[in-house]
N, C-alpha and C positions, 0 to 999 in steps of 0.2 A: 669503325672510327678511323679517318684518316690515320695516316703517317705510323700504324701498329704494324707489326710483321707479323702476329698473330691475334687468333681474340682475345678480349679480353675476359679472363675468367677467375674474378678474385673474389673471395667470401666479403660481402660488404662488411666496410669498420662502422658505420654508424647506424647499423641495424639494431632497434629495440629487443633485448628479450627480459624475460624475466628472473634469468639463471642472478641468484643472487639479489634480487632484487627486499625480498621477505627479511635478508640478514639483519637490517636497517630497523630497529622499532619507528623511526619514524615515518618511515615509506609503508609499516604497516599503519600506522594509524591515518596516514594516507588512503589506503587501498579500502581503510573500514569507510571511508567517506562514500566511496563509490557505489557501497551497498546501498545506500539511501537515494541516492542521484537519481534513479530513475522516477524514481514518485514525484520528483518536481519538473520535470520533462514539460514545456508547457502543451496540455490539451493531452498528453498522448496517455499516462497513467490513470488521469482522474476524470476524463473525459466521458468515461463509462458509468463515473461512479453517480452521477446525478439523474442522468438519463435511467440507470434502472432503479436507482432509490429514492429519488422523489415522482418523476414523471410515468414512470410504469404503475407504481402504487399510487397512482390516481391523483397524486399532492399537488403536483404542478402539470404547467404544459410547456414543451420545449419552444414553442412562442418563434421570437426572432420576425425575421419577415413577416408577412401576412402573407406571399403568396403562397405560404405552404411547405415549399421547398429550402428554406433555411434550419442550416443545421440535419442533414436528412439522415445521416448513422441514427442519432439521436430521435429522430420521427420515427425510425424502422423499430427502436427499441422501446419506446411509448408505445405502438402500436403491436407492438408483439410480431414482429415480420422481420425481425432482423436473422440475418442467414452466417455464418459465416466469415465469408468474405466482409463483412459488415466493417467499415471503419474504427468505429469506436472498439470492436470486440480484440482489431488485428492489431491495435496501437498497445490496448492494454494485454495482450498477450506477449506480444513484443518487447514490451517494457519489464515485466517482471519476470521474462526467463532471462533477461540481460541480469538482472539482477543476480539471478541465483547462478546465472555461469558464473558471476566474478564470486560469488561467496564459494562456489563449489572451488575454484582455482586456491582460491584462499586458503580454506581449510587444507588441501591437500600440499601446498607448500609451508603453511606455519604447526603442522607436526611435530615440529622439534627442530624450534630453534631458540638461543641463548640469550633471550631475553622472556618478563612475562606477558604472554599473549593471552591471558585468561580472558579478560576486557574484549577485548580484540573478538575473538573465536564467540564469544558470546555473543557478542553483535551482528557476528556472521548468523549465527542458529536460530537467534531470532527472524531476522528481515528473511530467513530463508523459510522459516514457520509462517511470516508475513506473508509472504509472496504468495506459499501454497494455499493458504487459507481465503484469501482473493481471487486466488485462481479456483479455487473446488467449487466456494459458493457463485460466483459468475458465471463462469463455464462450465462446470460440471468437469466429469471426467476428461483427464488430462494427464498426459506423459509425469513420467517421476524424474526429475534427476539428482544424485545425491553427489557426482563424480563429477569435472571436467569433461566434454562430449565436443568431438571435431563437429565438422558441418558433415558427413556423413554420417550421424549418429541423432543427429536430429529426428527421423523420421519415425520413431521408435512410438509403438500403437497405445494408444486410451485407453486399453481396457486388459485386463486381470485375466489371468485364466480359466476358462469356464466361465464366464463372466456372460451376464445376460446384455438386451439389447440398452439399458439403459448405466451401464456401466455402475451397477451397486458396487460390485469388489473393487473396482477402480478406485471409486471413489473411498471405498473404506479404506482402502490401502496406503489413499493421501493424505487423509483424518491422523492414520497411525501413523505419518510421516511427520507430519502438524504438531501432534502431540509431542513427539521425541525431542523435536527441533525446541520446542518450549521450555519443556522439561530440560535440556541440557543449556539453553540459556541464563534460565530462573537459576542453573548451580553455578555460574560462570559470572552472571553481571552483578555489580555494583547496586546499590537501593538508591535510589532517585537523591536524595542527599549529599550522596557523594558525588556527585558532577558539579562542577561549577564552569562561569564564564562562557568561552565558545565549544564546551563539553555539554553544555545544557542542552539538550534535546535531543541526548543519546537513548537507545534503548535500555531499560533498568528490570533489575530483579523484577519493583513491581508490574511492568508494563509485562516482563512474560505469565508473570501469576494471572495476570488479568486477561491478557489472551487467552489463559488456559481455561480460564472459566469459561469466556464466551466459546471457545469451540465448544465445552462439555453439555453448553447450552444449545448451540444448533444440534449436537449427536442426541440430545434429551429429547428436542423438539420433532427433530426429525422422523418422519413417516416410512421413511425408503431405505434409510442405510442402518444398520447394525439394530435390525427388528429382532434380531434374537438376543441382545442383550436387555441386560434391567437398566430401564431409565433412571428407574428411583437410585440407581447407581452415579449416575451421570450427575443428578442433581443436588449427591452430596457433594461430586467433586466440585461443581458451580459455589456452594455453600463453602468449602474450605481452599478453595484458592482465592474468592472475594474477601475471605477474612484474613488470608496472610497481605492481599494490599491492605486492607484497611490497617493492621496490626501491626506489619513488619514491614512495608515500603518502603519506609523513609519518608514519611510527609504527606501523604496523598490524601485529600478530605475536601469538603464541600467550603466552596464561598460563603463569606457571609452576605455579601448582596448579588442577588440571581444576575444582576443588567452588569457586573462586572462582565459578566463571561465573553462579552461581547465588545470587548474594550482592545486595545492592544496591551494594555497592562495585564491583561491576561495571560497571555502566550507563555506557556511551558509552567502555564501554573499548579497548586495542587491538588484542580482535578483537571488535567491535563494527564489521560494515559500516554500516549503515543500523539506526534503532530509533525507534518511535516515542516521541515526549515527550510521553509520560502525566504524569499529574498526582496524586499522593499526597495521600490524607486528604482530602478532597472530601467523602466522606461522603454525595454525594448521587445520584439516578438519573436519567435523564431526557438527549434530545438536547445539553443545556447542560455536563454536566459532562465534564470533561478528565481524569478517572481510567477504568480499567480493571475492567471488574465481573467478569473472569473470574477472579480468585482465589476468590469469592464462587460462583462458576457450578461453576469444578472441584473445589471441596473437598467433601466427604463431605457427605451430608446430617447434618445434627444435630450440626457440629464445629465450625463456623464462630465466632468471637465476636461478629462484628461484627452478625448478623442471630440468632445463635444456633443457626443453622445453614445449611449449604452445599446448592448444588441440586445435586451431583452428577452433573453431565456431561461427559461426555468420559472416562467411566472407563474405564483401559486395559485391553485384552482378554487373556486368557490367554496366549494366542499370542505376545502381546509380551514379557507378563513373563516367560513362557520362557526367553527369547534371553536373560537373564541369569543370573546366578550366586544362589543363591537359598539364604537361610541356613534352618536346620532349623524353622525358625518361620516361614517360607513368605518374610521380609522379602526384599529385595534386597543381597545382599554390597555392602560399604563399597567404593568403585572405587580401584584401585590400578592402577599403572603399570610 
């Protein structure tokens, strides 16, 4: 720098840290925000989620262009070729260990401090039960992290000790990670009743009861991992965590008209377990915005208003519209009860 006599060498004053940052209840209920942020990432968290669960299992086809080549993460994982390096696999791996870093930081600075973080800490236990349970079922075996971890600590291996080529103990080990994190949620949150206003779409007692079942359901169903336990074990717990939501939630029960579900009157309703809080009319694209660009992805090409037309993917495959009632102009019969 001109005109110094020496360098300059002073601790910056407006450098960010965290030292104090947790003292604040309202900067923590800030920072619980953040656990959630990654699922509305646009394309990068749920990008995966359609490609393996509708278009792998035969339902749809990921469509778009016709030469073939639109959307191709998505082609690799319809077609069973996807490797890796795959986009859709590196976005959502990306996205939900972002997540579990900031719950891991969380947890480790709200310890003890002088206000109640119960709420709080259980929001963390959850989305961090979320995350791993997304990541075991997608990916299979994959790192654990329950601490804060520099970027020299990232690199830490998939699989369990003694652990065979397809990583069983690993992944049993994420199960038993799954499980805890629920478990100390379900003793932490709040029953769906008690949120109101722009609290509504927190995670609740019952939404961990309810994970807890569906994991005990994949461990029941499962072929590969924990073959030496008794299923018939597993499928009571399925049996008594679905009757604390039904019984003890706080509200959680069936519509009375099937075609609400589909409505925005719906959103955060009470069978609504968990959903993500998207953001309407944004208008815009790009990692920053907080809406959902798949209405835009799966409508037809050429029908869309907002762009004037739709990229068409994720179109349902024959097979599926099948399995319905089908009026004489090919539509699908209006559903009745």
């Amino acid at each position: 720098m001109m005109g110094c006599k020496k360098f300059l060498d002073r601790e910056p004053i407006a450098q960010m840290s965290s030292a104090g940052f947790y003292d604040n209840k309202d900067n923590a209920r800030l920072a619980t925000n953040g656990f959630y942020d990654p699922l509305g990432v646009e394309r990068k968290y749920e990008g995966i989620l359609y490609a393996l669960g509708d278009c792998a299992a035969g339902d749809s086809e990921v469509s778009g262009e016709d030469n073939g080549t639109d959307q191709s993460a998505g082609q690799e994982i319809m077609l069973f070729k996807a490797l890796p390096s795959n986009l859709y696999c590196k976005n959502f791996a990306t996205q939900a260990y972002k997540g579990i870093q900031r719950i891991n930081n969380f947890l480790i600075e709200t310890t003890d401090v002088n206000y109640d973080a119960k709420q709080f800490r259980g929001e963390a236990f959850f989305m961090r039960g979320f995350y791993y349970f997304d990541i075991v079922r997608i990916l299979g075996p994959m790192p654990i992290y329950t601490e804060p971890v520099g970027e020299n600590d990232m690199t830490r291996g998939n699989r369990a000790d003694g652990d065979d080529a397809k990583g069983t103990k690993q992944m049993e080990k994420m199960y038993e990670q799954i499980i805890s994190d629920f478990e100390q949620a379900a003793e932490l949150l709040p029953t769906r009743d008690k949120y109101t206003g722009n609290n509504v779409g927190r995670a609740t007692k019952g939404a961990a009861w309810a994970y807890l079942a569906k994991v005990y359901a994949f461990m029941a169903s499962s072929n590969e991992i924990f073959t030496d336990k008794s299923k018939n074990d597993y499928w009571q717990k399925v049996v008594e965590y679905s009757e604390l939501v039904n019984t003890q939630g706080g509200g959680y029960g069936l519509e009375d008209d099937y075609h609400f579900l589909f409505t925005t009157g719906a959103e955060n309703g009470k069978e609504s377990i968990f959903e993500v809080q998207y953001v309407s009319g944004v208008g815009k694209w790009g990692d920053d915005s907080e809406s959902s660009p798949r209405v835009i992805d799966f409508s037809p090409r050429g029908v869309f208003s907002f762009s004037t037309w739709g990229y068409g993917v994720n179109a349902p495959t024959y097979n599926l519209v099948s399995q319905f009632d089908l009026n004489k102009n090919g539509t699908i019969s209006h559903y009745t009860r």
